[in-house]
N, C-alpha and C positions, 0 to 999 in steps of 0.2 A: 504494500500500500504506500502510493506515494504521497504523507501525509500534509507535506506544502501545496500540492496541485491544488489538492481539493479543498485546504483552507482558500486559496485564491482563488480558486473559482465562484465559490461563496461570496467575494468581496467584490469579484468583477462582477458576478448575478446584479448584483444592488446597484454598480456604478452602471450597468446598460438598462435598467430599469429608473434611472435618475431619481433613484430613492436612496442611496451614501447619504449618513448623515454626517454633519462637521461639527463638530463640538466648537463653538467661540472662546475663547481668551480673554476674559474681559474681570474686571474690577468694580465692585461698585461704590461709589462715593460715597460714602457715611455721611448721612443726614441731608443730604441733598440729590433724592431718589425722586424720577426716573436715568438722572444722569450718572451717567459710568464711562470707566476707558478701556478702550479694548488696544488688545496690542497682536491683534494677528495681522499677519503682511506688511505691520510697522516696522520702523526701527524705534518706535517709542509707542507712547500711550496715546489713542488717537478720542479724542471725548467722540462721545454717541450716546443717544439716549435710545432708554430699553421699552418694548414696547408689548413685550411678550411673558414680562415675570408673572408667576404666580400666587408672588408676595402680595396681593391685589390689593390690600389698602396700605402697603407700605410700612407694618407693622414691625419688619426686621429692621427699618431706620428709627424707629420711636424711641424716643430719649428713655421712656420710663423699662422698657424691654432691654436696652441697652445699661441703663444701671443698674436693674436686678440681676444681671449674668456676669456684668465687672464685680458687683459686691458677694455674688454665690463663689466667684472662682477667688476671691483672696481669703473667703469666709471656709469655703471647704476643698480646695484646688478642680482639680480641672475633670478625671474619670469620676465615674461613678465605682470603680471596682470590681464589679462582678455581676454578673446576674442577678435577678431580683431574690433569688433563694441563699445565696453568698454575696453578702456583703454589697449589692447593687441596690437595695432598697433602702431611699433617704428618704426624711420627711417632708424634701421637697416633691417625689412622687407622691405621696401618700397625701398632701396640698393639692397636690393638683388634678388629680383622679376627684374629689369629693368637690372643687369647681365646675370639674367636666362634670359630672352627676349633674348636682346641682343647674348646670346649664341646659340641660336636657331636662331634668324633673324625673329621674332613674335614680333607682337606690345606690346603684355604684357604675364605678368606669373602671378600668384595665388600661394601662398606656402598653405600647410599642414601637419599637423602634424607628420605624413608618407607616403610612397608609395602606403601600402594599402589602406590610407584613402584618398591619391588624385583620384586614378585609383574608387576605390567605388563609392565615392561621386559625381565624374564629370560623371562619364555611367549612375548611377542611375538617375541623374538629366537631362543632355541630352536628355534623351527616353522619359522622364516625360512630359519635355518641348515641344518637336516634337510630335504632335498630329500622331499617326498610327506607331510611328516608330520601323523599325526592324533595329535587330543587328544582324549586322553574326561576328562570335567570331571562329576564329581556337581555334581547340579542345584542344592545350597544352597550353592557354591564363593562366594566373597564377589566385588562388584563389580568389584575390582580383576582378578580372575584372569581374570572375563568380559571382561575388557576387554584383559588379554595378548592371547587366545585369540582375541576379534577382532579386533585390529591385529594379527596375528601372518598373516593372510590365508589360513590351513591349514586343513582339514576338523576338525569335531569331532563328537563324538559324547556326546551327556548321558545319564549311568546315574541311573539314582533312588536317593537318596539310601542312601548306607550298604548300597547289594543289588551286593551280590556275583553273586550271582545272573546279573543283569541288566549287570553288568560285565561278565563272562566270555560272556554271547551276544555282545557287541557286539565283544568282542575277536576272539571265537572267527570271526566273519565278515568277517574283513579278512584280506588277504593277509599270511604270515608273512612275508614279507621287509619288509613297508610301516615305515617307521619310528614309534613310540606311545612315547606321552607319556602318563600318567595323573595328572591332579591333582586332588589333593584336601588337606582340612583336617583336624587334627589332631581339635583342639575346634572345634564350630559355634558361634558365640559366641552365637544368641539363639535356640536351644533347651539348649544345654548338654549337647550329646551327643556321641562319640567314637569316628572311625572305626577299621573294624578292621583295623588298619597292616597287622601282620602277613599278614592273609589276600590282601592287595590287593598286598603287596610277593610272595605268592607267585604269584597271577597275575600280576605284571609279570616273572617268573623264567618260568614257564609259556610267555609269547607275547613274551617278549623285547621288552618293555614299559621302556621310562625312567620314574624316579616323580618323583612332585616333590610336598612336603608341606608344607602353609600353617599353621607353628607358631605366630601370632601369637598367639594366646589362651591358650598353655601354655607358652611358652618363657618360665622366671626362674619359675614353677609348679608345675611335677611335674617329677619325678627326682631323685635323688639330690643334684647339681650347678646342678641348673635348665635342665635341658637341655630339656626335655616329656615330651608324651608318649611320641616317641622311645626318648627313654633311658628313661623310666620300665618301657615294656617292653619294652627291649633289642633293641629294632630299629633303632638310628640308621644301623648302620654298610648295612642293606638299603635304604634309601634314596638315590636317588641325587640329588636336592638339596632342602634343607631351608631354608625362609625364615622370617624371623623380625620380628618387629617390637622396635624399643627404644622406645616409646612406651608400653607396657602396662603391665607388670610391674617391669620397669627401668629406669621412670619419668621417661623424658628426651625422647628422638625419633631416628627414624630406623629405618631397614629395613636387611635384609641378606638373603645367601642362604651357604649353607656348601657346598661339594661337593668336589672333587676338581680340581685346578690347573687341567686341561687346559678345562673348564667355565668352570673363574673366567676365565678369560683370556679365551675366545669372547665371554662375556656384557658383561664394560671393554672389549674390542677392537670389537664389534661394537654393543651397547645403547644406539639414541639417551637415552635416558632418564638412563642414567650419563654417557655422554662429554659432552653438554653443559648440563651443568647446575652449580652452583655446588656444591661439595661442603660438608655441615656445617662448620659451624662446631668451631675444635677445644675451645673451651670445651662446648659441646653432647658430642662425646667422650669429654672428659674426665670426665664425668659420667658415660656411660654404662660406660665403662670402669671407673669403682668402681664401681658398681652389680652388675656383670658379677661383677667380682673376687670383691665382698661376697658376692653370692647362689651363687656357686660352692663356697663356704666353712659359708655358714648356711643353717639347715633353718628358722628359729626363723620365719620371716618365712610361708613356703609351709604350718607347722605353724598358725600362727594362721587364716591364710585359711581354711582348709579349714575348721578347729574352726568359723568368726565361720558359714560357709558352711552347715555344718550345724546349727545352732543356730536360723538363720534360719527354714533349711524347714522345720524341724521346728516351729518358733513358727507359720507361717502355716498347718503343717496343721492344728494342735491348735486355731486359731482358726476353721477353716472356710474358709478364706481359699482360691483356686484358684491354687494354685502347682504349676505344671508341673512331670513331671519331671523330674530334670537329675542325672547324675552327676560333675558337674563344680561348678568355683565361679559358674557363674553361676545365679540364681537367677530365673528369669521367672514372672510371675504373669499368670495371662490374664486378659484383659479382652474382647477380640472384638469393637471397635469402636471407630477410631479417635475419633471426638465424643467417648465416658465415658473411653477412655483421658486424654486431655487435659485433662476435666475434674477427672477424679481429681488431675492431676499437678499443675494448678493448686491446686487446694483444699489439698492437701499441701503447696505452698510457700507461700501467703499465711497458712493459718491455723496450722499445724503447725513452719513452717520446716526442711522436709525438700524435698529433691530428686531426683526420681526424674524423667527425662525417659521422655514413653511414644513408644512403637516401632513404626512403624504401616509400612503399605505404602510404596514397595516394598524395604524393608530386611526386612519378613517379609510372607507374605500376607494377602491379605484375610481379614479374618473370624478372624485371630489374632494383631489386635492386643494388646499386653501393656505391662508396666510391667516393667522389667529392672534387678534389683538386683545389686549388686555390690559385698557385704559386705566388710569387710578385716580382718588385724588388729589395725587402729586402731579397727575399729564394739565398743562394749563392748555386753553384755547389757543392762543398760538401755537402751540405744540400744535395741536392738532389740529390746524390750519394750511401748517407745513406740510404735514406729513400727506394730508388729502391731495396739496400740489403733487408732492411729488409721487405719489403712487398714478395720480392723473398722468403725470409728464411720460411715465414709463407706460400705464398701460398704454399711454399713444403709440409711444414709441417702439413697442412690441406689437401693434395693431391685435390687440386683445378686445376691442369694444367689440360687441355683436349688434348687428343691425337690428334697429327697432321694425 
């Protein structure tokens, strides 16, 4: 076996498919977010502003996230130590799990390492634990939950996205004793759309269905609190576990899930993913916990996005520009081919100094490749005045417009 061919060939697959992705080089400016320097194809640091973070309210620049991790890391240094079983479990976890509760209105939370590793670890464990269980997973569930759902070893069944419909035949043809799991996502992060909690939390009431709901994109976003889109329409308490990312909105890292005790304890007692793995760092914590506190408190953060959010769309429609719909803060603009996607995103950072990473297969499908903005707000009107010009100047110059 000639082991280099066939790594390369792998690599050339993706560069004739103009799906390669390029990792940027870039910096970001402390306390003056969306501005950073990138230094790829410089001989220095070239400023550009970012237009694609997922830091969406800019929570990893906030003075008060920034002194709780300066004064966590001279107060207890820098690891956590070990796993949460040895010597990984600080009471800055143990803080911060009973805000995330609290945040949700759940008896308890679980943190983890990531979003992908909470959303993995709790499906795969779940299914395991449930003797006979199926999962039904809309079909746009993000990689990590596909990947619970298949180390988890359990039957599943995929609804087309967002059909209720087509949920309830599949429920409806399973034995009412069988034990069902349904999971799904609050917000779809790269169309910008929004399942409907309520109606799926009543088929799971209908067929005696457990839910479980992937907040990564709206938690520290919508509701009152920052809770999602849960609380925003007062369905938290119908859900039966809610996972969340602190890397997004809350601007630091790490995952969770919120449920009911008897849950939290199955998933630390039984979830390879939790029990050995190193637990955050409680500087990392310490951060997300002001973060947590902060956005519990203020709107002023979730008010800006939204405003920066809609401003945007409205900029690229009045330009012609093809931006998708989306009732949510993200904002995609299609493109439908990964090669122009790329190129566009190129040409926007060398000549423009703007960065917008484009989105190609298989994070979304073929033929709706797109450019994925992710206004904050930190992005002013000007910014995004600019940036409408110059995405205009290029699609001309690509003759990308399609005849009315």
């Amino acid at each position: 076996m000639d082991y280099q061919r066939v790594f390369a060939q792998a690599i050339d697959r993706l560069h004739a498919e103009g799906r390669y992705r390029v990792f940027i080089d870039i910096l970001r400016n402390k306390g003056n977010f969306p501005n950073a320097r990138c230094f790829a194809g410089h001989n220095g640091p070239k400023p550009i502003t970012v237009w694609c973070s997922n830091d969406y309210l800019a929570m990893g620049q906030h003075p008060k996230v920034i002194a709780a991790m300066e004064e966590a890391l001279h107060d207890v240094g820098a690891g956590s130590g070990g796993t949460r079983n040895i010597g990984g479990n600080t009471h800055y976890h143990v803080d911060l799990e009973q805000e995330l509760a609290d945040l949700h209105g759940k008896e308890g939370a679980l943190l983890f390492t990531s979003g992908y590793v909470s959303n993995e670890a709790t499906l795969a464990t779940l299914a395991k634990v449930l003797p006979g269980c199926i999962i039904f997973s809309d079909e746009l569930n993000h990689a990590s939950m596909i990947a619970g759902i298949r180390n988890s070893g359990c039957e599943k069944r995929v609804f087309r996205h967002n059909d209720l419909v087509h949920l309830e035949e599949l429920l409806a043809a399973e034995d009412p004793d069988t034990p069902k799991l349904i999971a799904f996502e609050s917000v779809y992060s790269m169309d910008g759309d929004v399942a409907p909690i309520a109606a799926i939390c009543d088929l799971a009431d209908t067929y005696n269905a457990l839910t479980y709901c992937d907040e990564v994109h709206a938690v520290g976003m919508y509701g009152a609190r920052g809770g999602g889109i849960s609380e925003r329409d007062q369905v938290a308490d119908r859900i039966t576990i809610i996972e969340g990312t602190l890397g997004k909105a809350f601007g630091v890292m790490g995952g969770y899930i919120a449920c009911d005790d008897q849950i939290i304890d199955v998933i630390r007692s039984y979830a390879p993913g939790f029990i050995f793995t190193t637990s955050l760092s409680p500087v990392l914590v310490a951060g997300v916990l002001a973060s947590v506190r902060h956005l519990k408190a203020s709107c002023v953060e979730r008010e800006g996005q939204q405003a920066a959010a809609a401003m945007l769309k409205a900029l690229f429609a009045e330009a012609g520009l093809p931006v998708m719909p989306s009732t949510t803060h993200i904002v995609p603009l299609l493109v439908g081919d990964p090669v122009k996607a790329k190129k566009i995103s190129d040409i926007l950072l060398a000549e423009y100094g703007v960065y917008v990473q484009p989105i190609n297969y298989p994070t979304v499908p073929r033929g709706t490749e797109r450019l994925r903005f992710t206004p904050g707000p930190s992005h002013t009107e000007a910014m995004m005045r600019e940036l409408t010009g110059a995405l205009t100047e290029i699609w001309d110059r690509m003759a990308l417009r399609v005849a009315a």
